[in-house]
C-alpha positions in Angstrom: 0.0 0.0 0.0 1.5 3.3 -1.2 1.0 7.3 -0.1 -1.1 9.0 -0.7 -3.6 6.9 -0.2 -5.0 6.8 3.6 -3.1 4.5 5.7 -5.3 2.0 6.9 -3.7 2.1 10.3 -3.7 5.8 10.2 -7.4 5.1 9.4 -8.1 2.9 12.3 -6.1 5.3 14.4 -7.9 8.3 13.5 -11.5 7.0 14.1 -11.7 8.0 17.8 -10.0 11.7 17.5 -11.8 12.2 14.0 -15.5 11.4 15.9 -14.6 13.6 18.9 -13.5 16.7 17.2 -16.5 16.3 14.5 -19.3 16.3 17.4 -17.9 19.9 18.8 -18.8 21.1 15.0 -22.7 20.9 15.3 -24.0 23.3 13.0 -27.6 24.5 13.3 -30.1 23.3 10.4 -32.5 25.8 9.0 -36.0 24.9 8.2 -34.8 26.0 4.9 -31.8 24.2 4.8 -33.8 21.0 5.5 -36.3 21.4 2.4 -32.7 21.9 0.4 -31.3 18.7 2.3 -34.1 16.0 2.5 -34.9 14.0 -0.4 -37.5 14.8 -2.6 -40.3 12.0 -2.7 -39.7 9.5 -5.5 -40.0 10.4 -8.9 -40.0 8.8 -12.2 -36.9 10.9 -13.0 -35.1 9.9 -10.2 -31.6 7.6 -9.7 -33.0 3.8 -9.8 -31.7 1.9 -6.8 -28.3 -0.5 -7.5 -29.1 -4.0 -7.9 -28.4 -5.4 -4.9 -29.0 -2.8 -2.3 -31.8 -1.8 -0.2 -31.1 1.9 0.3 -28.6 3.1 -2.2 -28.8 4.5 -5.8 -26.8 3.7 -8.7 -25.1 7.1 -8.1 -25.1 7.2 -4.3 -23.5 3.5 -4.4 -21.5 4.1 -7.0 -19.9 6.6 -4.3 -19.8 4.3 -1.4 -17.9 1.5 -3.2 -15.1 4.6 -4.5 -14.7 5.6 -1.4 -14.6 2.6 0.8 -12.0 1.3 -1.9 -9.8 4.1 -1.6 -10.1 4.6 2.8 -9.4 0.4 3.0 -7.1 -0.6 0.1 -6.6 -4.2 -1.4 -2.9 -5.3 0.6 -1.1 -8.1 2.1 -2.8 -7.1 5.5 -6.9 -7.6 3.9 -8.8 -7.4 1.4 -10.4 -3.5 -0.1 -13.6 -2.3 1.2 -16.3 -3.7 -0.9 -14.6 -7.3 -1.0 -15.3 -6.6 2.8 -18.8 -6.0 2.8 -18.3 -2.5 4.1 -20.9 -0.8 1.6 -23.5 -3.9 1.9 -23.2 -2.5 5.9 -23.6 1.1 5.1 -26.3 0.1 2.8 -28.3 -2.3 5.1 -28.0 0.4 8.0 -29.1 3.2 6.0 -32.4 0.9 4.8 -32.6 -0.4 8.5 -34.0 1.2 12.1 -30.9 3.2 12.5 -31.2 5.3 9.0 -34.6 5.5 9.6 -34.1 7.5 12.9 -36.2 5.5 14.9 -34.5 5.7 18.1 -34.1 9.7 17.4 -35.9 12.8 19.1 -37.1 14.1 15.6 -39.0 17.0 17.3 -36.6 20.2 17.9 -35.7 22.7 18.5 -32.9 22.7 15.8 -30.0 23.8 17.9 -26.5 23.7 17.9 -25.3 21.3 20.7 -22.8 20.7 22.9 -20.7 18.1 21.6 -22.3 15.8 24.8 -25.4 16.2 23.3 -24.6 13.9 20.5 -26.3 14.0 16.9 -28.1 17.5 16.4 -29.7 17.4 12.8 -33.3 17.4 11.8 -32.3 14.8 9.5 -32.0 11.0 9.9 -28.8 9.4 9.3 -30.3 8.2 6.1 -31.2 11.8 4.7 -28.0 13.0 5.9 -26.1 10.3 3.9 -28.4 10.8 0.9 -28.0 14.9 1.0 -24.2 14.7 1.9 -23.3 12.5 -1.2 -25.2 14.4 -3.5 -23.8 17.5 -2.5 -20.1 16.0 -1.8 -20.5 15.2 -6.1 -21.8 18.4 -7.1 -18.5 19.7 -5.0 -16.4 17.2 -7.1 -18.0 17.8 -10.7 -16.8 21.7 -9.9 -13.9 21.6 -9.1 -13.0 18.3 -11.0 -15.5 18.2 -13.5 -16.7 14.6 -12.2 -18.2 12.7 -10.0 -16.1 11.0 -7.0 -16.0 7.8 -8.7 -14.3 8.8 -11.4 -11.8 10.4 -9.6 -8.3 9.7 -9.6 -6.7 8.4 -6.1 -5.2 11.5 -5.6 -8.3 13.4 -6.4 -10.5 11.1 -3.9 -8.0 11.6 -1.6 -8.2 15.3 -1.5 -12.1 15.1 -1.8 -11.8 12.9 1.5 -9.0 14.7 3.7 -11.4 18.4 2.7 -14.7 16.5 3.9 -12.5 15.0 7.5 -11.2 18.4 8.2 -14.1 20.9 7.0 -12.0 22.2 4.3 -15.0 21.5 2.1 -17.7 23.4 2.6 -21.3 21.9 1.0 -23.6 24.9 -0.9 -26.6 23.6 0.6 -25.5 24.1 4.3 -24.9 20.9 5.0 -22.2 20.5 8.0 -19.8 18.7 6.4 -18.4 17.4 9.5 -21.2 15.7 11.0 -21.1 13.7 7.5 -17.9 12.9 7.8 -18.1 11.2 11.3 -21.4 9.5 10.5 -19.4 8.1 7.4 -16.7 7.3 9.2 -17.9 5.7 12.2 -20.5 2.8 9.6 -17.0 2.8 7.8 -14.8 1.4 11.0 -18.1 -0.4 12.1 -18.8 -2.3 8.8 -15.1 -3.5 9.0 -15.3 -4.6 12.5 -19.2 -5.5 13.2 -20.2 -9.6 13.0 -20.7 -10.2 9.3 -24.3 -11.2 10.2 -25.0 -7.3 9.3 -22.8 -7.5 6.1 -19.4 -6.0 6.5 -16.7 -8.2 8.0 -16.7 -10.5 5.2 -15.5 -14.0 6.0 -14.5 -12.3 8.9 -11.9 -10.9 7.9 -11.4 -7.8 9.7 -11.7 -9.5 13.3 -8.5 -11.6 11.8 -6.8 -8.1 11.4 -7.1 -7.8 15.1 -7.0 -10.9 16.3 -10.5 -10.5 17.5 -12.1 -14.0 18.6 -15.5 -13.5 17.4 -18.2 -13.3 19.3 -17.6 -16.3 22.2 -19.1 -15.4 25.7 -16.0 -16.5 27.9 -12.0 -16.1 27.4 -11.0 -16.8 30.7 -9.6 -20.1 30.2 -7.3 -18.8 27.6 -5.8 -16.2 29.3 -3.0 -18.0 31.1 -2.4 -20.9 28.0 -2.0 -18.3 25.6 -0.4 -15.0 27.2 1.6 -13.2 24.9 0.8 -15.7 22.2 -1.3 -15.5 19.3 -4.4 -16.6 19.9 -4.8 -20.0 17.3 -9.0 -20.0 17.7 -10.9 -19.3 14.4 -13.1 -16.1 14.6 -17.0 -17.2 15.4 -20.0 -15.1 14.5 -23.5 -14.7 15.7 -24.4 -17.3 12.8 -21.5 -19.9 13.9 -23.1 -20.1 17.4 -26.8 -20.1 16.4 
């Protein structure tokens, strides 16, 4: 894996500090801003879904496979993003509960929070991730002249280090870094989560870590296998049902 692509290790190490400076950057959402933000209901005009996905459009997944490509790399450590499952996570949480806002205090008042205060936006995650893509290509076919998937790596990479910083700055009002940390954190989950919600294909980002899977007890192994590798064979939710 070369520069100046992100560093998968950089990547991993960057998820807590990247979430915790993101959540002091709540910006307040105008009604306005949220008739400019929330999709429009469907139309014959618009994007068909890609086959294959519950939430996503051909566009909006043709976006989450670039980009979880480019932040997790093909190497001799794993395999890239989508051979992962990451986008088949993003995807199935966007189209699940959690997109959805279900466990969300939709109500108001639209205010800017204190970063303790946790997700701020009158959108749900899905209408966030929706909005955010859309506007994250109209920022790419200006200054590029086309959309993040057809990028170059060095392109994508600028794209991606403006949108983690706030560099970027989205027309519609959008706050550019709550997008980035709600990316980011289905991004580290669909690598990590049990593969029974997509990502984590073959389980292959618990063998990263060295993550056992998802067995009740370790106790016993402690002593036998201190400051060894530990030889057991990652188990899911589905290996133990």
């Amino acid at each position: 894996m070369k520069k100046p692509e992100l560093d998968r290790r950089d990547f991993i190490k960057g998820a807590v500090v990247g979430g915790a400076a993101a959540a002091g950057a709540t910006t307040a959402i105008t009604p306005i801003d949220i008739a400019q933000a929330e999709p429009a209901p469907a139309a014959p005009t618009a994007a068909p879904q890609a086959a294959g996905y519950e939430f996503l459009n051909l566009d909006e997944a043709a976006f989450i496979e670039a980009m979880v490509d480019h932040m997790i790399p093909a190497d001799d450590i794993s395999p890239k993003g989508t051979d992962l499952g990451v986008n088949i996570y993003i995807d199935r949480a966007l189209a699940g509960s959690w997109g959805k806002g279900d466990r969300l205090y939709m109500q108001g008042p639209w205010k800017p929070g204190a970063p303790s205060q946790g997700y701020q936006l009158p959108l749900t995650p899905a209408q966030l991730y929706r909005a955010s893509i859309e506007a994250a290509n109209t920022h790419c076919r200006k200054t590029y002249g086309q959309s993040f998937d057809r990028l170059e790596a060095a392109q994508r990479e600028e794209v991606l280090v403006g949108l983690s910083t706030g560099k970027i700055k989205f027309d519609s009002g959008l706050p550019v870094r709550t997008f980035w940390t709600t990316l980011y954190q289905t991004v580290i989950e669909g690598m990590y989560s049990d593969p029974i919600y997509g990502g984590n294909r073959n389980k292959a980002g618990w063998a990263i870590i060295g993550f056992p899977g998802a067995i009740a007890v370790h106790r016993d192994h402690v002593e036998s296998y201190r400051g060894k590798p530990f030889p057991s064979k990652p188990l899911g939710i589905a290996d133990l049902s």
